[in-house]
N, C-alpha and C positions, 0 to 999 in steps of 0.2 A: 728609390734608392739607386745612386750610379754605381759603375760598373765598379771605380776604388772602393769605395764602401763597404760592396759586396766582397771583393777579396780582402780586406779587411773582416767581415764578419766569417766569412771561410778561415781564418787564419785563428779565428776564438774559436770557432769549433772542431778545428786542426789538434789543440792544444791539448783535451781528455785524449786523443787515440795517438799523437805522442807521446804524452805518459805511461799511457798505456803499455807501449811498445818499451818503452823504459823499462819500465817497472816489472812486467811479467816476464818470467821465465820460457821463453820458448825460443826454437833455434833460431838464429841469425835475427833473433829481436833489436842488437844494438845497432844491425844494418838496420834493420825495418827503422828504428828511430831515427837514427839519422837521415836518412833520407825524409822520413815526412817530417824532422827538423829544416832540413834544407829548403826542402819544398814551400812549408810553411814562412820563412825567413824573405825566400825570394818571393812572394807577394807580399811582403813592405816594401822592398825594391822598387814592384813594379806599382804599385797602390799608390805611391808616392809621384814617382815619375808621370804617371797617368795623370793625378789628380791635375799637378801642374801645369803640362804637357796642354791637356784641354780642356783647362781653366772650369777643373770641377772641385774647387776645395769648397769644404762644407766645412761649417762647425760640428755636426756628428761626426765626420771624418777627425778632425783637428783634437776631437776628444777623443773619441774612440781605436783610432791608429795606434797614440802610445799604450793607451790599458790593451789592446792585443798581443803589441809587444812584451806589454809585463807579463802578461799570461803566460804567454811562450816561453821565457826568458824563466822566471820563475818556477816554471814546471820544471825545467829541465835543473836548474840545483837543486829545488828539495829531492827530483830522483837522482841526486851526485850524494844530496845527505845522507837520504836510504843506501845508498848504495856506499857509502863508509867508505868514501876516498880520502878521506884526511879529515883533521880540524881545520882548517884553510878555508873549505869549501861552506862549512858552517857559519864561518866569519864573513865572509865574501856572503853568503845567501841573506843573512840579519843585515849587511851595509847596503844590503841592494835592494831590500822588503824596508827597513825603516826609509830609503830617501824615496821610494817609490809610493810607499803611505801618504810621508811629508808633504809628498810633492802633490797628486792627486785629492790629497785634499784638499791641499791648497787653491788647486784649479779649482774646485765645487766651491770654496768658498766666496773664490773670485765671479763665478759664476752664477751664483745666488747670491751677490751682493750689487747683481748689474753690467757686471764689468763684461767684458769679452771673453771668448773661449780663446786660453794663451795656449801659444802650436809649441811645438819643441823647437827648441835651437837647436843652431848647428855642434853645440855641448853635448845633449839628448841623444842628440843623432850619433855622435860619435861614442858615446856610451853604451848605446842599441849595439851598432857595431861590433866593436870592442867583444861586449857580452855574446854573440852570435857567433863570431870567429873564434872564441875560447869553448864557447857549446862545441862547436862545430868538430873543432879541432880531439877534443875531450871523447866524442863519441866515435869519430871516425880511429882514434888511437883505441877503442875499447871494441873497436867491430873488429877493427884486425890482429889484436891480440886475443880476445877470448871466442869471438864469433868465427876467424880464421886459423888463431893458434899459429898468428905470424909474431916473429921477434925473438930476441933473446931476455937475458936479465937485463944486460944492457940497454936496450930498447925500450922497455918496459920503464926504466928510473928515466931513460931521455926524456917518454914522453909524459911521465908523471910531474919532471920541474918544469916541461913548456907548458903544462897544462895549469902549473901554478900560476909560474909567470904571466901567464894568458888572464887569469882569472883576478890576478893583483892589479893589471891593468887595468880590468873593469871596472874593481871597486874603486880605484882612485878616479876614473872617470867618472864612475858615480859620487862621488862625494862632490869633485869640482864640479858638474854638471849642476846638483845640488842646489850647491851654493850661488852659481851664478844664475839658474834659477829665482831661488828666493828673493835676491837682490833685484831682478828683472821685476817681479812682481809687482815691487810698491809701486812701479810705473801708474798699475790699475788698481 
């Protein structure tokens, strides 16, 4: 296994102990998450750049990269759903589990039908994205209002519509990513 692959496999096993950090009560947990949000986010960055950089893509890699990603990405809204920040984030979590279903299955099909292992586009990519900078943004606005008891009310509503905003972004990334997806497919 090269060296992406493995930060790639470090980034699924990342995933339970940022939940974790989510999910449990203890001090300065929504620092602790974020950071091993970040942490974990910036080895797709570099797993990527690497693979390319020294011509180490693999099809485990080209498969495995984005179900990392989902894992990540996934963890971190259903701990938005527990955590009862809107209906928004419910809607957003179901648009981002049904094309992430959709889609990976689709690849298995393609792939137990002979076809090649399809990589993500630059759609995928900007979706990943998208979703990582609205995490990002979501947890670092929740470490400094509840973990540091910075802000006002005011504060509080700014960062609750950019964190919409942030998250409507992704799902309509995810939907166009989706679909041009799909349509990429009948290629194989």
């Amino acid at each position: 296994m090269n060296t992406p692959n493995k930060l790639t496999v470090g980034r699924i096993i990342a995933t339970p102990f940022f939940m974790a950090a989510l999910m449990i009560d203890f001090p300065y947990h929504y620092t602790v998450a974020l950071i091993l949000f970040i942490a974990a986010s910036l080895t797709d960055m570099i797993d990527g750049k690497m693979a390319r950089k020294y011509n180490m893509i693999t099809d485990f890699g080209k498969f495995l990269d984005p179900l990392a990603d989902k894992m990540l990405t996934t963890a971190a809204f259903l701990g938005f759903i527990k955590m009862d920040i809107g209906w928004q984030v419910t809607w957003i979590a179901f648009i981002v589990l049904f094309r992430e279903f959709l889609i990976s299955s689709l690849r298995l099909v393609v792939v137990s039908s002979g076809g090649k292992v399809i990589a993500a586009n630059i759609w995928g990519k900007c979706k990943t994205v998208s979703q990582m900078v609205g995490i990002i943004f979501a947890l670092a606005a929740y470490a400094l209002i509840i973990d540091f008891h910075a802000g006002n009310a005011a504060f509080v509503t700014g960062c609750d519509i950019i964190i919409s905003i942030l998250f409507w972004i992704s799902a309509v990334l995810c939907i166009i990513s989706g679909i041009i997806y799909l349509l990429d497919s009948k290629a194989y």
